[in-house]
MMTF fields as JSON, N, C-alpha, C and O atoms, coordinates in Angstrom:
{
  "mmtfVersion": "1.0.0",
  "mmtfProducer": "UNKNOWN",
  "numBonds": 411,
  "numAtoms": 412,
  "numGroups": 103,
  "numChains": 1,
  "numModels": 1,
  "chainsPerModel": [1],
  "groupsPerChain": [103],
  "chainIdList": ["A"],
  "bondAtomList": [4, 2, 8, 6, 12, 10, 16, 14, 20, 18, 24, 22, 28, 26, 32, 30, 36, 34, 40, 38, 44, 42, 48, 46, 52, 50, 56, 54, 60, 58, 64, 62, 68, 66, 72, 70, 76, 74, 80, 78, 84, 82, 88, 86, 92, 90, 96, 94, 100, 98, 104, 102, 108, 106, 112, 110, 116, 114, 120, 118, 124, 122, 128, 126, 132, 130, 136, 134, 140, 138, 144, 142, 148, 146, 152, 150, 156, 154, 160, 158, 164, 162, 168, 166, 172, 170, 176, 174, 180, 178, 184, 182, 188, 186, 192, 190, 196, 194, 200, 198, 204, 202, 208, 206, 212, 210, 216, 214, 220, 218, 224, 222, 228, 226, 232, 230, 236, 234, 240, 238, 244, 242, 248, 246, 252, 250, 256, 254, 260, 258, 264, 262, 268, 266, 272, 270, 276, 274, 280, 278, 284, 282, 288, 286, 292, 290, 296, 294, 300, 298, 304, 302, 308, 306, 312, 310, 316, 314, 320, 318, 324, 322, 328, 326, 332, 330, 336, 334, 340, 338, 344, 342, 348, 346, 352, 350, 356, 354, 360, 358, 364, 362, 368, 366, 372, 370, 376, 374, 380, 378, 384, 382, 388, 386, 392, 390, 396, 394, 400, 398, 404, 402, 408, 406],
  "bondOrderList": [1, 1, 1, 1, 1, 1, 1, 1, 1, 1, 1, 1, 1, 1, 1, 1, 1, 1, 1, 1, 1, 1, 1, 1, 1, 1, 1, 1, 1, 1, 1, 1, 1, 1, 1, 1, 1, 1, 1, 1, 1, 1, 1, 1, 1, 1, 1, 1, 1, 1, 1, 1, 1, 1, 1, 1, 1, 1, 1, 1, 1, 1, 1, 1, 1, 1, 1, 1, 1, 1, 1, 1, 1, 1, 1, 1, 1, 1, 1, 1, 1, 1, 1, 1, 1, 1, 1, 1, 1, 1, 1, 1, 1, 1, 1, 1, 1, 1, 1, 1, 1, 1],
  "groupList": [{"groupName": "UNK", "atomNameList": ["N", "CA", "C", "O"], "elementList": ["N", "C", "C", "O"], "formalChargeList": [0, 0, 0, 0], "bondAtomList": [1, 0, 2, 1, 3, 2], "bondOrderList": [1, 1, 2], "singleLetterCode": "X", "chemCompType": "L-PEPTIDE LINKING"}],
  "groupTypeList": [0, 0, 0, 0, 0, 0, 0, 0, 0, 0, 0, 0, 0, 0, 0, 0, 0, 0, 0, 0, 0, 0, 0, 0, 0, 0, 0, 0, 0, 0, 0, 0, 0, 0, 0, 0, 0, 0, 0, 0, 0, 0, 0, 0, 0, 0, 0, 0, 0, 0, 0, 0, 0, 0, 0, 0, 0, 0, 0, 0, 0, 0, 0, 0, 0, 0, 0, 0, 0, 0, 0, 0, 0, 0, 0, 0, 0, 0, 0, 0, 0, 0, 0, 0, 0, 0, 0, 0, 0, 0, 0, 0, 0, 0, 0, 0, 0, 0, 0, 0, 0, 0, 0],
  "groupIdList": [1, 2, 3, 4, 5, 6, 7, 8, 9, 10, 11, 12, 13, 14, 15, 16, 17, 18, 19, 20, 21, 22, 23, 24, 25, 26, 27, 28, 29, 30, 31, 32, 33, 34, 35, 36, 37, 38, 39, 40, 41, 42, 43, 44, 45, 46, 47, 48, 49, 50, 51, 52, 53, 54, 55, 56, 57, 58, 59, 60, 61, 62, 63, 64, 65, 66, 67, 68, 69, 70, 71, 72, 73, 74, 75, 76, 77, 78, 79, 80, 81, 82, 83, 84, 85, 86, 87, 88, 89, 90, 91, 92, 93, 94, 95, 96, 97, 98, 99, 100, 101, 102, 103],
  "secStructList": [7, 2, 2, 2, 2, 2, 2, 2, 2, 2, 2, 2, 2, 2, 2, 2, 2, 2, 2, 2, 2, 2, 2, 2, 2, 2, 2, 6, 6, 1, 1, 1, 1, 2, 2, 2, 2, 2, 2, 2, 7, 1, 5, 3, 3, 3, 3, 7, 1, 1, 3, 3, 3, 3, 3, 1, 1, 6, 6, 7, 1, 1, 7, 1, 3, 3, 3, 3, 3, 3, 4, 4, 4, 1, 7, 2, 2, 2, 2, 2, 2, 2, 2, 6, 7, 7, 7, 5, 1, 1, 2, 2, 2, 2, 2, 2, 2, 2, 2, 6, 6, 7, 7],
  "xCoordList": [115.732, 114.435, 114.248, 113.193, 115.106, 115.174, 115.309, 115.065, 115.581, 115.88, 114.172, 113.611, 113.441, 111.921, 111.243, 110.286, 111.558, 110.506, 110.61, 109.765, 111.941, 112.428, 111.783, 111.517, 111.696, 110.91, 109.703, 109.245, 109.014, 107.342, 106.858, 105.825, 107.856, 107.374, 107.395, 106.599, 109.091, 108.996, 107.783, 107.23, 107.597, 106.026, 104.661, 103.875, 104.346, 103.174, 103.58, 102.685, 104.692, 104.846, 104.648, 103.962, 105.192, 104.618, 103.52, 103.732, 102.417, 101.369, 100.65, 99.995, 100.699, 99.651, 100.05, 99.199, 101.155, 101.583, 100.488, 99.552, 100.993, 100.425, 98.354, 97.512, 98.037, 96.696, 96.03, 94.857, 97.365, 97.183, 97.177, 96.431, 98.413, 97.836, 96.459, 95.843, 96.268, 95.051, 93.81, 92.767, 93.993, 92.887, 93.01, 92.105, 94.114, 94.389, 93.455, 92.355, 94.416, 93.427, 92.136, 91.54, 91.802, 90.269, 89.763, 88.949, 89.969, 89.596, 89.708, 88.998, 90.438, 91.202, 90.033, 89.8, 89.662, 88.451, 89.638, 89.423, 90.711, 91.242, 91.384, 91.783, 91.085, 91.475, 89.635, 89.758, 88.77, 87.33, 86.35, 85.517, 86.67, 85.994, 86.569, 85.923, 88.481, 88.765, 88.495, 88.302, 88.344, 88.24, 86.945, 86.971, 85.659, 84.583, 84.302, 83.58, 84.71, 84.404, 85.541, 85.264, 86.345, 87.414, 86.46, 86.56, 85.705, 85.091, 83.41, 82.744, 83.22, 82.321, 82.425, 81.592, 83.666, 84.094, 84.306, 84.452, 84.302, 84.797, 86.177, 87.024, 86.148, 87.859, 88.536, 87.837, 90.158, 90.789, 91.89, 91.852, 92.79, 94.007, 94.755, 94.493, 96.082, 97.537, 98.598, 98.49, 99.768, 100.738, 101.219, 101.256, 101.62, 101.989, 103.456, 103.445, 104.84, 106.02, 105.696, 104.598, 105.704, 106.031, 104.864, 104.876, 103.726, 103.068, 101.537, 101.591, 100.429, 99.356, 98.611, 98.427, 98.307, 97.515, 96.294, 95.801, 95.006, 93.438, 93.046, 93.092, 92.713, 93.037, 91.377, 90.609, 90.942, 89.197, 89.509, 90.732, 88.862, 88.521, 89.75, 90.936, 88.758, 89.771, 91.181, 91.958, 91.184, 92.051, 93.079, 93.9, 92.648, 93.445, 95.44, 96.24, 95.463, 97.215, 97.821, 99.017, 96.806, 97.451, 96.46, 95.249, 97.015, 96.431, 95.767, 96.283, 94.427, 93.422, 94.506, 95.002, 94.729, 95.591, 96.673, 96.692, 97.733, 98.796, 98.758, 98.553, 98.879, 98.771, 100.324, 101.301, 100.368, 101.581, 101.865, 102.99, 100.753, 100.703, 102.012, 102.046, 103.465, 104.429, 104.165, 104.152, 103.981, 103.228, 104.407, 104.153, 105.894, 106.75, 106.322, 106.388, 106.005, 105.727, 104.3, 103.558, 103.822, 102.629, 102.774, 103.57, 101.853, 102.038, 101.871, 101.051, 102.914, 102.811, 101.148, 101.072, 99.801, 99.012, 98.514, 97.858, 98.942, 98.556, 99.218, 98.641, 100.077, 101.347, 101.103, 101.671, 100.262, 99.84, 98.461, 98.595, 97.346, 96.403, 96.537, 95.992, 97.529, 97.832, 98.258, 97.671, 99.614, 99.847, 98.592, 98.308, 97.791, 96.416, 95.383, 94.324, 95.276, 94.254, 93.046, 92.098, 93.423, 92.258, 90.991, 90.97, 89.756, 88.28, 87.802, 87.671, 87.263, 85.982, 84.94, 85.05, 84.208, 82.632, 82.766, 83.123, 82.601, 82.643, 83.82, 84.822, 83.337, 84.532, 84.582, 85.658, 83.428, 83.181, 83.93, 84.908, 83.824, 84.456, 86.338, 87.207, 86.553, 87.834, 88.442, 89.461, 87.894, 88.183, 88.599, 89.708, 87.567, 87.325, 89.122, 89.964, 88.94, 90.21, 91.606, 92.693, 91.5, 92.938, 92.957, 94.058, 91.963, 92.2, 92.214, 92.541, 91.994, 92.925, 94.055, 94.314, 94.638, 95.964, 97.113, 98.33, 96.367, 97.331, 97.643, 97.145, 98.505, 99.127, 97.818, 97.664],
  "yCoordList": [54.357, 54.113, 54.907, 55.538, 54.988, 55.508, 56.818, 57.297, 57.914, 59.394, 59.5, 60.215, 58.548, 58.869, 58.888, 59.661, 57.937, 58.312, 59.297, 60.033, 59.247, 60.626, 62.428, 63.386, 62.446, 63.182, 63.238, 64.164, 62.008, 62.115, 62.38, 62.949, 61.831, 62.214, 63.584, 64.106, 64.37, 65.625, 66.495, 67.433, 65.84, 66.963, 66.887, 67.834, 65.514, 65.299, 66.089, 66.766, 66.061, 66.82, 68.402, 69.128, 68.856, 70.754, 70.44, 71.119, 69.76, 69.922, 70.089, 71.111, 68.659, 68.95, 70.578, 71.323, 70.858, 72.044, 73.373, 74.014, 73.386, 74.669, 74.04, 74.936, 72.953, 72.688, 73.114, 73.487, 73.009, 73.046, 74.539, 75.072, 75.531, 77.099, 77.412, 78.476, 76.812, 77.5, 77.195, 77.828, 76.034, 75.777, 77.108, 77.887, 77.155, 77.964, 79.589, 79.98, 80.311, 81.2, 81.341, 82.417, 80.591, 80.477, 80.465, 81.37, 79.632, 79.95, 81.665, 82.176, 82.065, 83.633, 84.356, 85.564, 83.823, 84.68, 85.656, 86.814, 84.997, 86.037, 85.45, 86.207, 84.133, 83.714, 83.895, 83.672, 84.013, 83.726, 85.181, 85.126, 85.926, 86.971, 88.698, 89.744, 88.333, 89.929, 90.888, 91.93, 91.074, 92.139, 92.818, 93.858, 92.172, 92.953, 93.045, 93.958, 92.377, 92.319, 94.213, 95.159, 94.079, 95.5, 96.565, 97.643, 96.488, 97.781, 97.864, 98.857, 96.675, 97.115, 97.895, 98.568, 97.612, 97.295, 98.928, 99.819, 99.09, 100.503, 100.598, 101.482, 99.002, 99.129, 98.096, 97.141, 97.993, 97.651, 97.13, 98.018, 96.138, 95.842, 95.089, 94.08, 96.059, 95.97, 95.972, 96.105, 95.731, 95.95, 97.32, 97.806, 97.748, 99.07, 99.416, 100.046, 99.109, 99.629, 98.425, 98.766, 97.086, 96.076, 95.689, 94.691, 96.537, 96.406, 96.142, 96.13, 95.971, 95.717, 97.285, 97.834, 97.621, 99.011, 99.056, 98.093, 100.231, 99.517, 101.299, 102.467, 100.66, 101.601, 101.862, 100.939, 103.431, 103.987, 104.639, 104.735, 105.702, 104.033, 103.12, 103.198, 101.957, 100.921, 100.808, 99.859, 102.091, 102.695, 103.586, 103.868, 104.207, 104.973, 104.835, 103.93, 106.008, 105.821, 106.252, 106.358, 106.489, 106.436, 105.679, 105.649, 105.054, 104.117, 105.276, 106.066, 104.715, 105.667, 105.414, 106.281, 103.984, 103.204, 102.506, 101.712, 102.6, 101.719, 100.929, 101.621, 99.253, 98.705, 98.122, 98.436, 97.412, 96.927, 95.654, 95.207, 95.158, 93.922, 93.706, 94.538, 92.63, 93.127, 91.873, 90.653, 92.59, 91.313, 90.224, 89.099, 90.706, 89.791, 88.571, 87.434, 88.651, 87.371, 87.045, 86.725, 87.056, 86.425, 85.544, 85.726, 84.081, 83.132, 83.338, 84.017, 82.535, 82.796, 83.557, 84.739, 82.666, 82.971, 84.493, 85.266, 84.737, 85.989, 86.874, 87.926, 86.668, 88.117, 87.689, 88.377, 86.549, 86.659, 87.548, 88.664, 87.239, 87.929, 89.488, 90.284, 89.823, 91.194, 91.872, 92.878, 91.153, 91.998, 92.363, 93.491, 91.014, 91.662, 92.27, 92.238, 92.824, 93.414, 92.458, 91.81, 92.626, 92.044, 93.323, 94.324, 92.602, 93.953, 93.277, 92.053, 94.568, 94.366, 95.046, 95.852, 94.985, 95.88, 96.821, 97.925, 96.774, 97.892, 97.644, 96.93, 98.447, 98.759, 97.613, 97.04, 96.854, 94.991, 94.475, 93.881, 94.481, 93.024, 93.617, 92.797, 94.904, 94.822, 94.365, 93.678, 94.692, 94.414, 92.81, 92.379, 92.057, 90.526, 89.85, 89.11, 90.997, 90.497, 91.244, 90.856, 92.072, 92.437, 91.472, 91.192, 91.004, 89.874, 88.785, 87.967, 88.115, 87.034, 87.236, 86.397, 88.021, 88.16, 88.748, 88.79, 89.152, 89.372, 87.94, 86.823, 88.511, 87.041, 86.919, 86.146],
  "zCoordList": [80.972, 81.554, 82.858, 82.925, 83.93, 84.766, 84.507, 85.614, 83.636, 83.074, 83.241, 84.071, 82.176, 82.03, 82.932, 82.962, 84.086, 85.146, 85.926, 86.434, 85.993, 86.876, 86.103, 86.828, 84.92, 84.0, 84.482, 85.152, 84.077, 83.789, 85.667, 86.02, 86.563, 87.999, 88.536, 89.316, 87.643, 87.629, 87.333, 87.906, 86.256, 85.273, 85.9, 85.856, 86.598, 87.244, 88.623, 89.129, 89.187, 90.298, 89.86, 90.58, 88.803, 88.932, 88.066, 87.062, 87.89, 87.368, 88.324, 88.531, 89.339, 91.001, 91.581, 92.066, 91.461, 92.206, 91.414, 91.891, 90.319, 88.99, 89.568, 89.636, 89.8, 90.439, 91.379, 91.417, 92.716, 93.871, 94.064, 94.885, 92.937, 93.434, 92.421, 92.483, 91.919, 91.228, 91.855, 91.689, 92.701, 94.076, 94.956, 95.256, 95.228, 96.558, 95.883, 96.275, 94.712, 94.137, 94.096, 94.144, 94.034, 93.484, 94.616, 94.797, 95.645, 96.964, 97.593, 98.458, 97.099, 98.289, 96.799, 96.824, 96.094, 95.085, 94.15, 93.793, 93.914, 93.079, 91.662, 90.776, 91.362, 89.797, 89.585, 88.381, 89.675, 89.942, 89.146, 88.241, 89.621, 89.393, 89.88, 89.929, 90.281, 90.848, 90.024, 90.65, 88.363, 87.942, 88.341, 88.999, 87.903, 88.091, 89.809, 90.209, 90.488, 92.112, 92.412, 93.15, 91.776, 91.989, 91.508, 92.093, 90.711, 90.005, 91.047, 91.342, 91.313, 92.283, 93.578, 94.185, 93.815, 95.519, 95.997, 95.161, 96.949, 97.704, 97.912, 97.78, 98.408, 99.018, 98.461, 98.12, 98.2, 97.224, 98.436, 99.287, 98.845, 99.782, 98.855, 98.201, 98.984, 97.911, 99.223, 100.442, 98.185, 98.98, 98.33, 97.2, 99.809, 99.803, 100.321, 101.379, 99.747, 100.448, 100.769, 101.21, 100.962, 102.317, 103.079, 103.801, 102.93, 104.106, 103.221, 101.991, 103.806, 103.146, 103.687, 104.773, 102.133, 101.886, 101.949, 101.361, 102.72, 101.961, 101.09, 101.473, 99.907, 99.129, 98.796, 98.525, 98.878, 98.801, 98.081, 98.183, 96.701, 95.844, 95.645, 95.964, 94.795, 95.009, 93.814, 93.713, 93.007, 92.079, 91.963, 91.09, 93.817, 94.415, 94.059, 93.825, 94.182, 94.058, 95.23, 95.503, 95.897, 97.104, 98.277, 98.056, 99.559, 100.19, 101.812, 102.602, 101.566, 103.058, 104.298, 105.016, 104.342, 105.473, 105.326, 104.385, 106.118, 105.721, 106.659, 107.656, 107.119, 108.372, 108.713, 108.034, 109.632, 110.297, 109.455, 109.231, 109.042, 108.245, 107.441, 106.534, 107.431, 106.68, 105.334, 105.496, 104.094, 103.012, 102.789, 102.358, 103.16, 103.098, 104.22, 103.753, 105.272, 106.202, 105.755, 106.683, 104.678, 104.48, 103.63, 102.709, 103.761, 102.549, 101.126, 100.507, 100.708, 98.736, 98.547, 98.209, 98.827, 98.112, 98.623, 97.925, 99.908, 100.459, 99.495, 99.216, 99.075, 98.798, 97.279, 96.431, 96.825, 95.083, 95.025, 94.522, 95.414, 95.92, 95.973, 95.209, 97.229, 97.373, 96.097, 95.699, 95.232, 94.44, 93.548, 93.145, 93.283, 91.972, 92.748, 92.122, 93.89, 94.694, 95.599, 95.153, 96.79, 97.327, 97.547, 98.264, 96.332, 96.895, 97.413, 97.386, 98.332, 99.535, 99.262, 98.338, 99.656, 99.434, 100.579, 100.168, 101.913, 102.768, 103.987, 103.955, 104.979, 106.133, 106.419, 106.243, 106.969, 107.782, 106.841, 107.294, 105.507, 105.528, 105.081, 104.784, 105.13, 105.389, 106.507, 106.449, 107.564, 108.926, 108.826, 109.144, 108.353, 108.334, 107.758, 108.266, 105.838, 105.74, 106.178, 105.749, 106.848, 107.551, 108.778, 109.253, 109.262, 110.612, 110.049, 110.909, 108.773, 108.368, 107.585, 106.722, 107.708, 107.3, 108.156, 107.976, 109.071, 110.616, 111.354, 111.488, 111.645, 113.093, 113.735, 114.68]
}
């Protein structure tokens, strides 16, 4: 009896979790709509080597800027985000998201 609860508390525990990042996603706009928001966008922010890239166009193979930003000290959802591309539409709102993802 005690095996089962310890089970069924396990499973409800990574279910809220598998919940709680798909909140978090959806919030940072990356489970939502990143594909077509990427094909609109000008600018594209990846990780680049370690660091967060802003990539014009946003298909680029190589990055306009490399910043100080290191994607290893950024939270899980930052550095999930980064790997599938964060798009922006212009320079402003890159600015916006490189200053929430800086210290």
């Amino acid at each position: 009896m005690r095996l089962r609860m310890k089970i069924l508390l396990t499973v409800l525990l990574a279910v809220f979790a598998a919940v709680s990042l798909m909140a978090v996603l959806t919030d940072l706009g990356v489970l939502d709509a990143a594909a077509p928001a990427a094909a609109d966008s000008g600018y594209m922010l990846r990780d680049w080597d370690g660091y967060v890239g802003v990539f014009c166009p946003p298909d680029g193979a190589e990055p306009v800027t490399v910043t100080d930003i290191r994607v290893g000290d950024l939270p899980l959802p930052d550095r999930l985000a980064l790997t599938m591309g964060i798009p922006a539409q212009d320079h402003g709102q890159v600015v916006r998201l490189l200053e929430d993802l800086g210290p």
